[in-house]
N, C-alpha and C positions, 0 to 999 in steps of 0.2 A: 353250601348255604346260599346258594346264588338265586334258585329259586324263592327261599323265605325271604332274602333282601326283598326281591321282585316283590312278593305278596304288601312287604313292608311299605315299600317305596310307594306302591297303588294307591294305601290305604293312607296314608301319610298325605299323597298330592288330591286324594278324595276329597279329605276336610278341609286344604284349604280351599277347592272349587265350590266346595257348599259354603262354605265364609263368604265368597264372592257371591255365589247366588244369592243366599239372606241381606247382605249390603243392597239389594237391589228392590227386596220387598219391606225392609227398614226404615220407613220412610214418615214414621212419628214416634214418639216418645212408649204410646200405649205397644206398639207394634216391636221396639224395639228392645223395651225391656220385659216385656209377657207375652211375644206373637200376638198382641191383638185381642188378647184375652179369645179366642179361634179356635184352641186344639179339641180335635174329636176323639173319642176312647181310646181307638189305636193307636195314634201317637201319644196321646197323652200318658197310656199307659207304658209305653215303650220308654218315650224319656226320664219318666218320675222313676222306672225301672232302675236304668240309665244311673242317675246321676246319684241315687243310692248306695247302687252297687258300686264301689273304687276300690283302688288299689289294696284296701284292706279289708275288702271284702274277697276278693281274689287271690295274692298272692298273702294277706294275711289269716287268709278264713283256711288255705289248704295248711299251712303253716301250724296254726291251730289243731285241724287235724293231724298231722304229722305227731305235735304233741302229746297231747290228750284223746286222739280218736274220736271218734263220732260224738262226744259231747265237745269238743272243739267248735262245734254248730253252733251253738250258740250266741255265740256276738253277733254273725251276721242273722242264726232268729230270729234276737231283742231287736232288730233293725226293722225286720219286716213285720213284727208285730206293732211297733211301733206307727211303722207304715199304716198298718191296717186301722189301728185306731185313730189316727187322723181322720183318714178317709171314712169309714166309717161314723164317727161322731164328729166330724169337728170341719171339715174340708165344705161343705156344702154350702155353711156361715161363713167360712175364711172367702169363698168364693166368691158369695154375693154382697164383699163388704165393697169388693173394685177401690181396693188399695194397690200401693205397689211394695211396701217394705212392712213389717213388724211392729214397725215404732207408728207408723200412722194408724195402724190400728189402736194402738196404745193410746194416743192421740183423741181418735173417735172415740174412746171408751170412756177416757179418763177428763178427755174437756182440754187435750192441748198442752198439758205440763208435764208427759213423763217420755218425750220423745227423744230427745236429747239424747242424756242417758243411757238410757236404754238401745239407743242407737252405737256408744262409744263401744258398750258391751256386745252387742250383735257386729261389729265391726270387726273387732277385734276375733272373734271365734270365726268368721270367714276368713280374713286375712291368714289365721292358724290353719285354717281347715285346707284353704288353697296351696298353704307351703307345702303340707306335708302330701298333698297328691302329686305337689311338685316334684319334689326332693324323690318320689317315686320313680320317677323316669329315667334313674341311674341305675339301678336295678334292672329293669327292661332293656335297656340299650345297652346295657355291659354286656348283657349274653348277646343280643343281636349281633352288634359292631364290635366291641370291644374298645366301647370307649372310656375315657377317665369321666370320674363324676360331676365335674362340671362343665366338662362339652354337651355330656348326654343332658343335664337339667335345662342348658341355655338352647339346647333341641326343640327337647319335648315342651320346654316352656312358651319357647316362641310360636311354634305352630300354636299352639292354645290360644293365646294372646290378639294372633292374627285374625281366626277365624270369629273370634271372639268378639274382637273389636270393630272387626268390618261390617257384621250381620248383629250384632248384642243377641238375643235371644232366636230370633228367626234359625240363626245359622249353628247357635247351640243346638235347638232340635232337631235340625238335620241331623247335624252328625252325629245326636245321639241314638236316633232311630237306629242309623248306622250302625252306630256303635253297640245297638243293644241286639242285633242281628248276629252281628260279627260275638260278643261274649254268648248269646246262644246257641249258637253253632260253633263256636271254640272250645269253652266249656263244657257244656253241659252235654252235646251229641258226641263232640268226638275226646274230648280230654277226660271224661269222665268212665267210660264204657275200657278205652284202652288202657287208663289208669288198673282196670278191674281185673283184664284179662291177663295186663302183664304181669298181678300182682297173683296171678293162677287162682284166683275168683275168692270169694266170701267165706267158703271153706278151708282155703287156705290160710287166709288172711288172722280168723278165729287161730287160726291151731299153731300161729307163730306170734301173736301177738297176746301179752297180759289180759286178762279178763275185764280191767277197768279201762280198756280199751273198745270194747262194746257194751258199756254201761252210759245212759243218759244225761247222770249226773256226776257223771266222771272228774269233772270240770271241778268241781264245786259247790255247793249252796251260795256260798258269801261271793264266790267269781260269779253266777249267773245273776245272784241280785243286783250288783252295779252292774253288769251290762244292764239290764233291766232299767237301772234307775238313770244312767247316762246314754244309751242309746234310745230305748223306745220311747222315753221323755223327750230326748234331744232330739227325736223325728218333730214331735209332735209343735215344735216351737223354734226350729233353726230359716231364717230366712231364707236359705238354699233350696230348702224343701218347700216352703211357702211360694216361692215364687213360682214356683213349678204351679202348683195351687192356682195363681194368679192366673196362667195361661188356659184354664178349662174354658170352653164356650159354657157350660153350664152348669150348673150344680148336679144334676146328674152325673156328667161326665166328672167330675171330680169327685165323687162319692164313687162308682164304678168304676169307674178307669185305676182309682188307687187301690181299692180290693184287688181289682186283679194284678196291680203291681207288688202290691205286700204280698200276695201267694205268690207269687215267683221270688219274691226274697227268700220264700221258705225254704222254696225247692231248691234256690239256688247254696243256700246254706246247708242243707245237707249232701251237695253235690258236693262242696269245696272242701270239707269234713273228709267225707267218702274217699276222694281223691287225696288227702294226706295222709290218712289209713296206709293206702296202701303202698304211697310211697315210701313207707315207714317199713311197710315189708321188704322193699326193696333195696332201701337205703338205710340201714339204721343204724348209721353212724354219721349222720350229715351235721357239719362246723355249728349250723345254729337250723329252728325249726323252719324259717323265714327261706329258706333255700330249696325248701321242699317242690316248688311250683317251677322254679328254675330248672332244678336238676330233670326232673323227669321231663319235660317240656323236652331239652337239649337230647337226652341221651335215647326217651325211647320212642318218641315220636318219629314218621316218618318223614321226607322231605317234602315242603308243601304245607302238610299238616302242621309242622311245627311253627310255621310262620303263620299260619292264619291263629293258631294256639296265643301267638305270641303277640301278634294284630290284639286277641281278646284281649288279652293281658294292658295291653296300650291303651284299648278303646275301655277298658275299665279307669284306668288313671285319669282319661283325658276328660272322661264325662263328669267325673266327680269335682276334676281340676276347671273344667271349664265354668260348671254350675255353680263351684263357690267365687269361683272369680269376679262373675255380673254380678253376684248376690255383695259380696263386699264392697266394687264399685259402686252398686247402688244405694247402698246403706250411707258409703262415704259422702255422696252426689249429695242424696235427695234427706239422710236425716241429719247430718250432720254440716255438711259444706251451706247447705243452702239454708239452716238453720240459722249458720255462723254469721252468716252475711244478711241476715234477715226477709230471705224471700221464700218462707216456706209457706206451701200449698197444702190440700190435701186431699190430693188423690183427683184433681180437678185437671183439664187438658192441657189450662194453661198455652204457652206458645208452643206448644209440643215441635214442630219440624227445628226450631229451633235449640230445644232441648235432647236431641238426638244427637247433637255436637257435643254438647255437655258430657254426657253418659258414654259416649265413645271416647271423650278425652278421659277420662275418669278410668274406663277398664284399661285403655293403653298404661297412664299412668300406675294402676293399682297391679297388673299386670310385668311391668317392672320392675316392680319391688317386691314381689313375688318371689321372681327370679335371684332377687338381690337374696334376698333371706334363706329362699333354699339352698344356696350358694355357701350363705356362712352357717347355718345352723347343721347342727350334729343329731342333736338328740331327738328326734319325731317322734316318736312315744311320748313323752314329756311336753312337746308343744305342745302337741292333740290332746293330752290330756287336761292342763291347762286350761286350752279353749272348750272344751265339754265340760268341765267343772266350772268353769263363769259362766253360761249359756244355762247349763239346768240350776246350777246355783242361784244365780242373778234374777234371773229370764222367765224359769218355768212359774212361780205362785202367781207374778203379777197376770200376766197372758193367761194361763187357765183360770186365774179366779177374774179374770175382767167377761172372761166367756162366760163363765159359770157360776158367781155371783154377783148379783145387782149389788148388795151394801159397800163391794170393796169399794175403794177412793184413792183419788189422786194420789193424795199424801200416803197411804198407804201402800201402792205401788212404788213411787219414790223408795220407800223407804226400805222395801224389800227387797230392790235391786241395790240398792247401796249397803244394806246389811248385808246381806246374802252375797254378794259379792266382795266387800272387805273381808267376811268370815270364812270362802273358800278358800282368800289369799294368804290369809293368817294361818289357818289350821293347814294349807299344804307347806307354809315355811318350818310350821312344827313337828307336822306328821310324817313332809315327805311329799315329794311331787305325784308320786305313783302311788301314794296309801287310800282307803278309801272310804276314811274320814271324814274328810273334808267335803267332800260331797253331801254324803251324810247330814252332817250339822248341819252346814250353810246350807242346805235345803230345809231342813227344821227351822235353825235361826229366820228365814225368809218368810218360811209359812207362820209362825209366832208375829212376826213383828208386822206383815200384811194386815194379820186378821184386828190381834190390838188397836194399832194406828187407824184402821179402817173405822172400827167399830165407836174409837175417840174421837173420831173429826167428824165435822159434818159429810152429809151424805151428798153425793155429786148431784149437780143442779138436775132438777126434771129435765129441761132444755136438751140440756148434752144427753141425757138418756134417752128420750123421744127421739135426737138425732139417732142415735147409734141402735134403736131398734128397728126404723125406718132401712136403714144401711142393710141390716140383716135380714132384712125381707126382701131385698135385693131392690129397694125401691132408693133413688138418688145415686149421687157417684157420679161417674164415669159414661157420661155419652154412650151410645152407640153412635157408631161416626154414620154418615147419613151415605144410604144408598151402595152399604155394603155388601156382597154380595160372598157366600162360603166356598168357598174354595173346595175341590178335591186332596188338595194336601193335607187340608184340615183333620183328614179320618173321617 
């Protein structure tokens, strides 16, 4: 194993040197939480890629496969489909509103009273979403080192935290580039092709494996509608994903650059599928499905290969982990902290060199406790679930109906996020954390109680709406800083 440490270890002292470089071009608030709002299609497409794709799109999408077979595909589909209808409909608006979180959207739509809130809830599902990429890192580092599971989470956490903290966003895209290199050439060139061959190929595969193992809906109806309804809705409205949004130079490049990230989710979802197929030939009798990605990684990979296999596997965790980490600091910073104490802005430069202290204290912090959590918690499925059932419960009617219709209102969003979110909390104490109910409903309950309340109260002031169509037309906002010049790292 001496050489995969080696691969390990490179790839490991990588992110933190690009953590250190990003600390150096870090140098205002707009730069530090979105690059500058700068990225060009290549990168942009590479990171959005990036931080989509995590630890359960990887070792839980082959997993999947292992299970159910090529309809296993799935979850990470709904991911990339979801991808794609941002990008496509919605990313170009998101782009030239030159916010930095969710709720200030909400804000600009609604005339300033549904941020809060709405901020506690987009808080709360990053903070879930960064545990469980966390909590990931046990897994990966048990088969590298063979460590126990809370050295390997205080590992893999701290380098995150580092690179994180020192560069905010700059030094994320680094290493997501990185990192989305490293999972394409892991993955999909060499883990997938040798998955194939060692499985003595698709013919073989058919003639030792049940028939509803190459059926599409193998899966389910009722399993692919909640992916459906908690993954490609939760693209379309998770800060994590939005801030990425936030870093496009242009509405172009975030309309194109996410097309072509949602079609690599495709491919990559039926890559991770394919590859549990056949490890399911190989192994079919493995302790649980979730070990699928482990096992054959260790046993049939060559040496070299299996560390850079295993590099993908990390650099999938870390981009996901890394992505929700800013995305919750920032939420914590800028909707909620700076609400509390009554200096909220929106979306304006403000003393920005100065607020780069802020935001870097903030992911350190947020970033600690991270750690803390993955540390004590057990159950990842249940977090996660948790936090995707408040986020599209809560989250998704008011944010699509403040894009897509003018009459909705303030009170009316209030109201949808407080309904829709008591109502996911209630019906998962009755249904069951994992049942999927409660999504169900409280996304009814939310869409019901939006439209009513909306259509009862008065209609939000012309003011605030001239502002917020103004914003959409990429007119107001956010400076261009003076005498800027594009970079080649840009793409």
């Amino acid at each position: 194993m001496a050489v995969d440490y080696a691969v390990i270890v490179v790839y490991l002292a990588g992110m933190l040197a690009m953590g250190w470089w990003g600390m150096r071009r870090a140098k205002s608030k707009s730069e530090f939480l979105v690059a500058g709002r700068r990225l060009g299609p290549w990168m942009y497409s590479g990171t959005m890629a990036a931080i989509v794709l995590g630890g359960a799109s990887t070792i839980g999408g082959v997993g999947l496969g292992y299970q159910y077979g090529l309809s296993g595909a799935w979850m990470v589909f709904t991911i990339g489909l979801g991808l794609l209808a941002l990008s496509v409909f919605f990313s170009a608006r998101i782009a030239r509103l030159k916010v930095y979180t969710v709720s200030e959207m909400l804000d600009l739509r609604y005339g300033g009273r549904a941020g809060l809130i709405s901020g506690v809830v987009m808080w709360a599902y990053t903070l879930m979403l960064a545990v469980t990429s966390t909590i990931a890192y046990a897994t990966i580092f048990d088969v590298l080192f063979d460590l126990n599971r809370t050295v390997a989470i205080i590992l893999g956490g701290t380098i995150v935290v580092a690179y994180s903290t020192l560069g905010g966003m700059w030094s994320i895209t680094l290493t997501d580039m990185v990192q989305f290199v490293v999972k394409t050439i892991g993955v999909l060139l060499l883990l997938l092709p040798i998955a194939v061959i060692k499985a003595s190929g698709f013919g073989e595969m058919k003639a030792k494996l049940p028939t509803e193992y190459f059926d599409p809906l193998g899966i389910g109806g009722e399993t692919i509608f909640t992916y459906v309804l908690i993954y490609t809705f939760g693209m379309l409205i998770g800060q994590d994903i939005w801030q990425r949004v936030f870093t496009a130079r242009s509405d172009r490049v975030a309309r194109l650059g996410g097309t072509v990230a949602g079609t690599y989710c495709l491919v990559y979802a039926v890559a991770g599928a394919v590859i549990g197929t056949a490890a399911k030939v190989m192994y079919p009798k493995l302790s649980t499905a979730d070990a699928a990605f482990a096992t054959i990684v260790k046993d049939e990979l060559p040496v070299g290969v299996r560390g850079l296999v295993l590099a993908a596997a990390l650099a999938a965790v870390m981009s996901t982990s890394s992505g929700a980490l800013i995305a919750c600091a920032t939420v914590a910073n800028n909707d909620i902290w700076s609400r509390l104490r009554g200096a909220v802005t929106r979306g304006g430069d403000g003393v920005e060199h100065d607020e780069v202290k802020g935001n870097r204290a903030f992911i350190l912090i947020m970033g600690i406790a991270v750690i803390l959590i993955a540390i004590a918690l057990n159950d990842v499925v249940e977090a996660l679930t948790v936090a995707y059932n408040l986020l599209v419960g809560g989250l998704l009617v008011p944010i699509l109906g403040g894009l897509l219709w003018r009459r909705g209102t303030a009170a009316g969003a209030l109201a949808a996020v407080a309904v829709g979110g008591l109502a996911v909390i209630g019906l998962m104490a009755g249904y069951g954390i994992l049942a999927n109910e409660p999504v169900y409903y409280g996304l009814l309950a939310s869409l019901a109680v939006y439209v009513i309340v909306s259509l009862a109260t008065k209609p939000t002031d012309a003011a605030v709406l001239l502002a917020w169509r103004e914003r959409l037309a990429g007119r107001g906002g956010e400076p261009e800083p003076a005498g800027r010049v594009e970079e080649p790292v840009a793409g």
